[in-house]
C-alpha positions in Angstrom: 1.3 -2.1 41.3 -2.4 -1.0 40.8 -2.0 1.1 43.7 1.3 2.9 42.4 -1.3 3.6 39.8 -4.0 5.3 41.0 -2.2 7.4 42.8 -2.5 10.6 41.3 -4.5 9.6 38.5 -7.7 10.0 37.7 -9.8 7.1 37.0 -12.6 7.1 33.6 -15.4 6.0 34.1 -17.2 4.2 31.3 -20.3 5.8 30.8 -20.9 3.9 27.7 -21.3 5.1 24.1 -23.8 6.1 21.9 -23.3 4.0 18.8 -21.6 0.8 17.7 -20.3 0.8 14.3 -18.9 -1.8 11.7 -16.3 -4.3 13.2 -17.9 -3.6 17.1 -16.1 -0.2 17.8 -17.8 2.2 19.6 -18.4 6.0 18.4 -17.2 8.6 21.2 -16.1 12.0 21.5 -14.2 11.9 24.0 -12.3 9.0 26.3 -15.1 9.4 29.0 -17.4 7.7 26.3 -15.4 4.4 26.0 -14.8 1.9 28.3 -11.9 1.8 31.2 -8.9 0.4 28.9 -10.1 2.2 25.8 -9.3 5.3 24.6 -11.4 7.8 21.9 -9.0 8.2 18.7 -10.6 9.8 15.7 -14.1 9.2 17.0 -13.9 5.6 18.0 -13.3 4.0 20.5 -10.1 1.5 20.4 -7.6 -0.6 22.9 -5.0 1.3 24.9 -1.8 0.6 24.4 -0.7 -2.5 26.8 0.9 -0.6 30.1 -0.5 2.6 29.5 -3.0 4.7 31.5 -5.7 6.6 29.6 -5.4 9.6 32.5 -2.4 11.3 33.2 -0.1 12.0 36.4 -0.7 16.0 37.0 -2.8 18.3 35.3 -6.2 16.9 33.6 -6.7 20.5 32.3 -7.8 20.8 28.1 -4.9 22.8 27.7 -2.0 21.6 30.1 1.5 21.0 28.4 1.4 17.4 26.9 4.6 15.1 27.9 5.1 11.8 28.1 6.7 9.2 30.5 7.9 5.6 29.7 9.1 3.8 32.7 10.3 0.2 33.0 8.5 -0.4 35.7 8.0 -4.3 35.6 11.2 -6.4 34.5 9.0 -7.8 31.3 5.4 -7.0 30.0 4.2 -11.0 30.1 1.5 -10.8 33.1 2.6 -11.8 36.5 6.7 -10.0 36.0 8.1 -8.5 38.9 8.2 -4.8 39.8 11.9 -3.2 39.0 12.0 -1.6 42.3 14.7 1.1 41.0 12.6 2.4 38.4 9.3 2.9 40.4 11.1 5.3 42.9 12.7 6.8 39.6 8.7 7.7 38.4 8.0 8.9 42.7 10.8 11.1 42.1 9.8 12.3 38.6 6.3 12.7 40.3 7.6 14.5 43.0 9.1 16.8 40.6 6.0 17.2 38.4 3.9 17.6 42.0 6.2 21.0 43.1 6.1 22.0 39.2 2.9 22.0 38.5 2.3 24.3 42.6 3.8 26.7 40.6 2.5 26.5 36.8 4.2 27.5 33.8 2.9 30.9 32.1 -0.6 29.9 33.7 -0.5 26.1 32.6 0.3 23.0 34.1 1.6 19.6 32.9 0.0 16.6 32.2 2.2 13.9 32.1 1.0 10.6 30.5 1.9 7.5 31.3 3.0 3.8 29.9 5.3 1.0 31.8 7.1 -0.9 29.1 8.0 -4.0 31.0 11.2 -3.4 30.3 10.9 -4.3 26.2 12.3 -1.9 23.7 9.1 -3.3 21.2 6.6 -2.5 23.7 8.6 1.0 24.0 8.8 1.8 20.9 4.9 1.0 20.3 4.2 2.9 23.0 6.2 6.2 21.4 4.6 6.2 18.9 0.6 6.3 20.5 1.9 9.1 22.9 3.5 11.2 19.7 0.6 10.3 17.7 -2.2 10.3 19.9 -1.5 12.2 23.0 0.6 14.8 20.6 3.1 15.2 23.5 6.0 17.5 23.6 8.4 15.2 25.2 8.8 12.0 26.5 10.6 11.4 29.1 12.2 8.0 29.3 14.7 4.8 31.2 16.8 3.0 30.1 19.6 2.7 26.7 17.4 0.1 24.7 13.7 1.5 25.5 15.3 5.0 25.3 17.0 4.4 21.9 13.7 2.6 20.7 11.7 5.4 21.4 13.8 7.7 20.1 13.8 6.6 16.3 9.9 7.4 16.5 10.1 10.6 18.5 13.3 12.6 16.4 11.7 12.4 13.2 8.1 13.9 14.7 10.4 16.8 16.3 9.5 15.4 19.9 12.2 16.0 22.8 13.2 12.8 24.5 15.0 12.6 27.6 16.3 10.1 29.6 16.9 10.0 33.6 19.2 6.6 33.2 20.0 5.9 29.7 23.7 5.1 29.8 25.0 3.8 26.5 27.3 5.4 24.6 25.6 5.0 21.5 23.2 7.8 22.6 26.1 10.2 22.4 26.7 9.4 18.3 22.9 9.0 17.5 21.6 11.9 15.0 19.1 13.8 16.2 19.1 17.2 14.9 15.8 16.1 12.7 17.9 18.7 10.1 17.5 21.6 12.5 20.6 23.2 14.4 19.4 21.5 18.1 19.6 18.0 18.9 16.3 16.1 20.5 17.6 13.6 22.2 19.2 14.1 25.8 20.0 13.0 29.0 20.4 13.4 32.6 22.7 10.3 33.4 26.3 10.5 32.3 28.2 8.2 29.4 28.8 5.0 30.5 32.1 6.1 28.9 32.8 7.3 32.1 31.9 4.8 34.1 33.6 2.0 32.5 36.9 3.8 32.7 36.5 4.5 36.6 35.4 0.2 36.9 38.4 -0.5 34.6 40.9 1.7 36.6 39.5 0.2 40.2 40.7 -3.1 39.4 44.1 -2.4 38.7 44.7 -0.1 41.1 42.8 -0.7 43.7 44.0 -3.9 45.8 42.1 -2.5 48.9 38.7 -3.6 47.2 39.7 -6.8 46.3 41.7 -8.8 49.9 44.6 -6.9 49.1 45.5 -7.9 45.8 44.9 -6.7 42.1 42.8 -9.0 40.5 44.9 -11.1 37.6 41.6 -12.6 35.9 39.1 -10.4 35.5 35.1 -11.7 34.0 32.7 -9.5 33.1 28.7 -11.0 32.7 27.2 -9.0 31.2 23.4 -8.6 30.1 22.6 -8.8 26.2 21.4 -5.6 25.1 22.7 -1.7 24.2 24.0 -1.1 28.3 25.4 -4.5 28.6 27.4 -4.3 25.3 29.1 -0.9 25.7 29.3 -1.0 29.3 31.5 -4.4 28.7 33.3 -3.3 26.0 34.2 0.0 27.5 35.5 -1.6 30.3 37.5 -4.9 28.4 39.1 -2.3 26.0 40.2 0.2 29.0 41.6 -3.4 30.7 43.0 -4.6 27.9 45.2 -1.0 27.1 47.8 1.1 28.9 50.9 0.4 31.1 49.1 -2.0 33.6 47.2 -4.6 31.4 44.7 -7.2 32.8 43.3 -10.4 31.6 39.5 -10.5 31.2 36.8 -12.4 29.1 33.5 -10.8 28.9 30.1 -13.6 28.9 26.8 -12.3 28.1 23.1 -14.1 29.2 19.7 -12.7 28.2 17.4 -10.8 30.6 15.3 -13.0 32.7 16.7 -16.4 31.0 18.3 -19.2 32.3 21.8 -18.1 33.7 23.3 -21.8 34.8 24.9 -22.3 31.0 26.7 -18.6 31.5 27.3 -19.7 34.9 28.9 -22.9 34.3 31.3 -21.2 31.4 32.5 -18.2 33.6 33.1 -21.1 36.7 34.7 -24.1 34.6 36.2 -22.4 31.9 37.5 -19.0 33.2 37.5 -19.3 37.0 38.1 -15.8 37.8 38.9 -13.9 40.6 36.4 -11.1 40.0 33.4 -10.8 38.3 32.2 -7.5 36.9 28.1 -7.9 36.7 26.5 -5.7 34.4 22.6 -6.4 35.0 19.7 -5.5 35.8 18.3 -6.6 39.8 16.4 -9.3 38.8 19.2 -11.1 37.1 21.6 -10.2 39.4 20.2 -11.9 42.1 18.9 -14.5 39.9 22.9 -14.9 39.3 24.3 -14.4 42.9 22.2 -16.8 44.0 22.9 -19.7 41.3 26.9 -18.7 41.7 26.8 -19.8 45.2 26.8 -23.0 44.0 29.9 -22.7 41.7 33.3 -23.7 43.3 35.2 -21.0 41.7 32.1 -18.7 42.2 32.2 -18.7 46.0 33.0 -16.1 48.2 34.2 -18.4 50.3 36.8 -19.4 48.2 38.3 -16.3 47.5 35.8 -15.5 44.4 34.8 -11.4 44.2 32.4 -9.4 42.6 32.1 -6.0 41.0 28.5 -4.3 40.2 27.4 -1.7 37.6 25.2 0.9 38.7 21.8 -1.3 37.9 22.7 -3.7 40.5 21.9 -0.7 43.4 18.9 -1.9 43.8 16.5 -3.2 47.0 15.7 -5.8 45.3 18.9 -7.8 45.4 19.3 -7.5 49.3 15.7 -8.3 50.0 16.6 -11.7 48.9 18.5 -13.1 51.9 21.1 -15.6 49.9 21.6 -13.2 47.5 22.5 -10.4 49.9 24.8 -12.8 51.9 26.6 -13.1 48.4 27.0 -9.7 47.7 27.9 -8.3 51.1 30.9 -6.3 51.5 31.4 -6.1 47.7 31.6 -2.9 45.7 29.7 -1.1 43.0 29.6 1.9 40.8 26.7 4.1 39.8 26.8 8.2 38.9 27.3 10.2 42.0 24.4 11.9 43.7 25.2 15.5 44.2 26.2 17.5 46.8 24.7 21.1 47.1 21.6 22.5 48.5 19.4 20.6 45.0 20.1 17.3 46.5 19.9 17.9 50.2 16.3 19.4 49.6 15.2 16.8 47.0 16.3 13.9 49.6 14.5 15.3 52.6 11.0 15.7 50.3 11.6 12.2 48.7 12.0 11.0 52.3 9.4 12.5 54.0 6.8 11.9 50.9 7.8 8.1 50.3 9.6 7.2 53.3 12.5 5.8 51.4 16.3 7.6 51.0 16.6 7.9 47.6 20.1 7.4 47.7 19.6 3.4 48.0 18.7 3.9 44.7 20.5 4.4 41.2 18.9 7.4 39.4 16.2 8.8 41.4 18.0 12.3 41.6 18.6 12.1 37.5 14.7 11.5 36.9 14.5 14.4 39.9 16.0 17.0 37.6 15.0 15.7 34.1 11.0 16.0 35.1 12.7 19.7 36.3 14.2 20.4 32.9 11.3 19.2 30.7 9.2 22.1 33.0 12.2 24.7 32.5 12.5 24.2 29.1 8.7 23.9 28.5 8.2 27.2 30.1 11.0 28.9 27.8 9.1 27.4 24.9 5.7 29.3 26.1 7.6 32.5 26.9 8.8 32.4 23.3 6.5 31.4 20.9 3.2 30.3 23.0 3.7 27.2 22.3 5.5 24.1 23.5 7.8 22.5 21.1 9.9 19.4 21.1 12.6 22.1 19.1 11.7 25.2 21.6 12.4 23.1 24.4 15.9 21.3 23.1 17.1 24.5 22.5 16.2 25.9 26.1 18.2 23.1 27.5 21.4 24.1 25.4 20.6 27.5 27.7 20.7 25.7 31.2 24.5 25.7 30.9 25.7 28.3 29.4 26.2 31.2 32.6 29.4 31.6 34.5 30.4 29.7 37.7 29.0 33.1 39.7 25.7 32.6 38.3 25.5 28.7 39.6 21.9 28.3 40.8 20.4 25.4 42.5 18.0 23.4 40.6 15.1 23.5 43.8 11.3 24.0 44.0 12.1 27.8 45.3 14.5 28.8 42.4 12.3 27.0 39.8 10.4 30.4 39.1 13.5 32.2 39.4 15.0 29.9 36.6 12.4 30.1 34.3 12.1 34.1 34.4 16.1 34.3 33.8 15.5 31.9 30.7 12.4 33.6 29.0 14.4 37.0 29.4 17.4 35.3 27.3 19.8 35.3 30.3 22.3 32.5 30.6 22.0 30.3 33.5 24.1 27.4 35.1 21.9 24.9 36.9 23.5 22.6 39.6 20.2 19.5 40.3 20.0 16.6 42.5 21.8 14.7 40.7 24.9 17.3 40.3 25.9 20.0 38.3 23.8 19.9 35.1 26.8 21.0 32.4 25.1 19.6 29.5 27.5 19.6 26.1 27.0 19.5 22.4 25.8 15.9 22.5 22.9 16.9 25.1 25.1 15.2 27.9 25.7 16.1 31.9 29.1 14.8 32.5 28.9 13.4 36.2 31.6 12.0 38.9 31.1 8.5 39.5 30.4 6.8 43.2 31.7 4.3 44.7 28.9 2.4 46.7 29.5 -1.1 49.3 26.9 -3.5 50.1 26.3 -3.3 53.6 24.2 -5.7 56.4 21.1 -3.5 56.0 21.6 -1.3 52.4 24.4 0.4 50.1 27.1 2.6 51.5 28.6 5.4 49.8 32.8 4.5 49.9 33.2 7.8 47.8 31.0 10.2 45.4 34.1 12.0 43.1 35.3 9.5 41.5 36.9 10.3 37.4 38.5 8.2 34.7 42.2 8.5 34.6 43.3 11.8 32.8 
C-alpha cells in the first residue's frame, strides 16, 4: 500500500520548525516546516487527516487547479484492513487520466489532485470532506462509493464544491438536493442508477432459466450488505420481483460489512433455503460469505444451490481465494457495461500496458477513467470563462458535455481532450462518448448506461453480454 503511495507523489521532508507554541504545536509557513504527517494550517502545524497524503498526485505547482479524491482503498480504516482491490485500479485509472491531462494542461495549468483513502467509512469520509474543502480549498472532489459519496456530499454542496462519483450507485443520489439555491446541481456521477440495474437482475431471474440449470428460480434470497447500496439495490430488485405478470418469491437478509456472517448465513440456509441467492456486497464479504456457505446444506452448489452477484462482487479478490472461487464458478453477475467505441479501446490498451492489468476484470475503472476526464473538461470551461475554477463553473460545463447532436458524437480520448475543451470554452455543444460509454448525462447529473452480464470463469470474469436494459 505504501508503495501505491509514493508513486507519483512527492514526499515532505521535515525540515523542522522554527518555534513551538502553547499546547506543543509548531509555527510554520508552509507544510515543508512540519513534520511528515503534519500539515501547516493557519500557521501551525497540526495532524493530517487519518488516510490522507499531505502531497498530491499531479501537479505540485502554487497555482495548479485544486481537486480532491476520496477512494476506498482499504475495506476499513482500523490498521492492518485489507486493500479493496477494485478501487485501487479505480484511483490507477483516475491517475492515468490525470497523467494524459495534465501532458496537456488546461489554459496553462495543471491539476493537483489531493488525496485521502477512507477505509471504506462514510465518518472518516465525511471528515475528510471537509479538510480538503476547508483546507486544500478544492474545486471538486472526486469520490466511490453511495455511503462515502453521500457523506461527502452534505459537506461539499453547501461550500459550492463539485462532487463526482466514478461508482456511487444508489438511487438516493438521484433525489438528493444539490442545487446549493443556484440553477446547476453539484452533485454527479459517472456510474448509472442502480435503478437500472436492479430491474435487469430482477428480470434475469424470471426469464432467464439458461442461467440457472434450466429452470426459473421459485425462491429467490437476496443478502444483502447494510448500508445506502445494499438497501436500494435490494429493494429495487424485491419490489421489481414482487410486481408484474410473472411474480417471484424472495426474502431479502442483510449482515454488516466485515462482521460475522454465520448468523445471516444460518437464517438464509435453515429458514429460507433458496434456490438462488442474489449477493449484494462488497469482495471482502463476499468471499467471506461464499466460503462460510460451503458449509450450509442448502447453500451448496452441489446441491443444486445458485448464486447471483451485484456489480461489487467483480472483483480479483474473490477468485484469488481458491474455495471461494470454486464457489462462485460458472455463476453470473451484473455490473454497468464497459463501452464500446474508440474511448474504451484506447483507455484499455494504456491501462494495460501501464499496470499490466485488463481493466475490464474490474467494476468501474472505465467510470473513474472518464470522471478524472470530466472534472479536467469542466475545469478548463471554468478557466476559459471566468479565470477561475468553480465547483458552480464546472457543474454547469458538465450539463454542456451532452447537449450536441448524434453527428457531433466525439470520443472522450487523450487526442480529442484539447479538441473538447476548445469546443466547450467557445460555447459549442458537444456529445462525449468515454470509456465507460456514452456519457448522456440528464437533469439529475446522471449517465444512463446498459448493463453487462459477466460469468465467473477458471482464471477471471467473462463478459456473457454488455447491452443489457430493464424491461420497457
Amino acid at each position: 500500500m505504501r508503495a501505491l503511495f509514493m508513486t507519483g507523489v512527492v514526499s515532505v521532508l521535515a525540515t523542522g520548525c522554527s518555534l513551538t507554541v502553547a499546547g506543543g504545536l509548531d509555527e510554520c509557513a508552509t507544510s515543508a516546516d512540519c513534520e511528515s504527517d503534519q500539515v501547516c494550517v493557519q500557521q501551525l502545524c497540526l495532524p493530517l487527516p487519518a488516510g490522507c497524503l499531505a502531497d498530491p498526485y499531479g501537479s505540485t505547482e502554487a497555482d495548479a487547479i485544486r481537486m480532491g479524491a476520496l477512494f476506498p482503498l482499504h475495506t476499513s480504516p482500523e490498521p492492518g484492513a485489507s486493500l479493496d482491490e477494485s478501487d485501487v485500479q479505480g484511483l490507477n485509472a483516475a491517475l492515468l487520466a490525470l497523467d494524459e491531462v495534465n501532458q496537456r494542461t488546461l489554459n496553462g495549468k495543471k491539476i493537483a489532485l489531493f488525496f485521502c483513502d477512507t477505509g471504506s467509512s462514510k465518518d472518516v469520509a465525511e471528515k475528510q470532506a471537509r479538510w480538503l474543502v476547508d483546507d486544500k480549498k478544492v474545486a471538486a472532489i472526486l469520490t466511490a462509493g453511495s455511503s462515502q459519496t453521500l457523506a461527502a456530499a452534505d459537506v461539499t454542496i453547501p461550500a459550492g464544491v463539485l462532487t463526482m462519483s466514478y461508482s456511487a450507485s444508489s438511487p438516493e443520489l438521484t433525489v438528493k438536493p444539490d442545487t446549493n439555491g443556484g440553477s446547476v446541481g453539484l452533485l454527479w456521477r459517472t456510474s448509472p442508477s442502480d435503478a437500472i440495474q436492479g430491474s435487469v437482475i430482477a428480470n434475469l431471474l424470471r426469464t432467464r432459466s439458461d442461467l440457472f440449470g434450466g429452470t426459473i428460480p421459485s425462491k429467490v434470497g437476496i443478502l444483502y450488505v447494510e448500508d445506502q447500496y445494499g438497501q436500494g439495490l435490494s429493494n429495487i430488485i424485491s419490489e421489481q420481483l414482487n410486481t408484474g405478470p410473472t411474480r417471484v418469491a424472495n426474502r431479502t437478509f442483510l449482515y454488516q460489512r466485515g462482521g460475522d456472517v454465520k448468523v445471516v448465513l444460518d437464517s438464509l440456509d435453515m429458514t429460507y433455503d433458496p434456490d438462488v441467492t442474489v449477493l449484494i456486497g462488497f469482495a471482502d464479504d463476499a468471499t467471506a460469505i461464499l466460503k462460510e456457505a460451503s458449509t450450509r446444506t442448502n447453500l451448496k452448489r452441489e446441491n443444486g444451490h445458485r448464486w447471483f452477484f451485484s456489480d461489487s462482487v467483480k472483483d480479483s479478490t474473490v477468485l484469488a481465494d481458491s474455495l471461494a472461487a470454486s464457489q462462485a464458478r460458472a455463476f453470473y453477475g451484473t455490473a454497468p457495461a464497459q463501452g464500446t467505441g474508440q474511448a474504451f479501446s484506447t483507455f484499455s490498451a494504456r491501462f494495460n500496458d501501464k499496470y499490466k492489468k485488463d481493466p475490464a476484470g474490474y467494476a468501474y475503472t472505465s467510470n473513474a477513467y472518464d470522471a478524472m476526464y470530466l472534472l479536467a473538461l469542466s475545469a478548463s470551461y471554468s478557466l476559459s470563462t471566468t479565470n477561475a475554477v468553480t465547483g458552480v463553473k464546472m457543474a454547469e460545463a458538465l450539463t454542456r458535455v451532452s447537449s450536441g447532436s448524434s453527428s457531433t458524437n466525439t470520443q472522450l480520448t487523450n487526442s480529442n481532450f484539447t479538441y473538447l475543451a476548445a469546443e466547450l470554452a467557445a460555447n459549442r455543444p458537444i456529445n462525449v462518448e468515454g470509456a465507460s460509454g456514452p456519457l448522456d448525462f440528464d437533469s439529475n447529473g446522471e449517465a444512463r448506461a446498459p448493463v453487462e452480464l459477466w460469468q465467473v470463469g477458471d482464471s477471471g470474469f467473462v463478459t456473457i453480454a454488455s447491452n443489457l436494459e430493464p424491461p420497457q
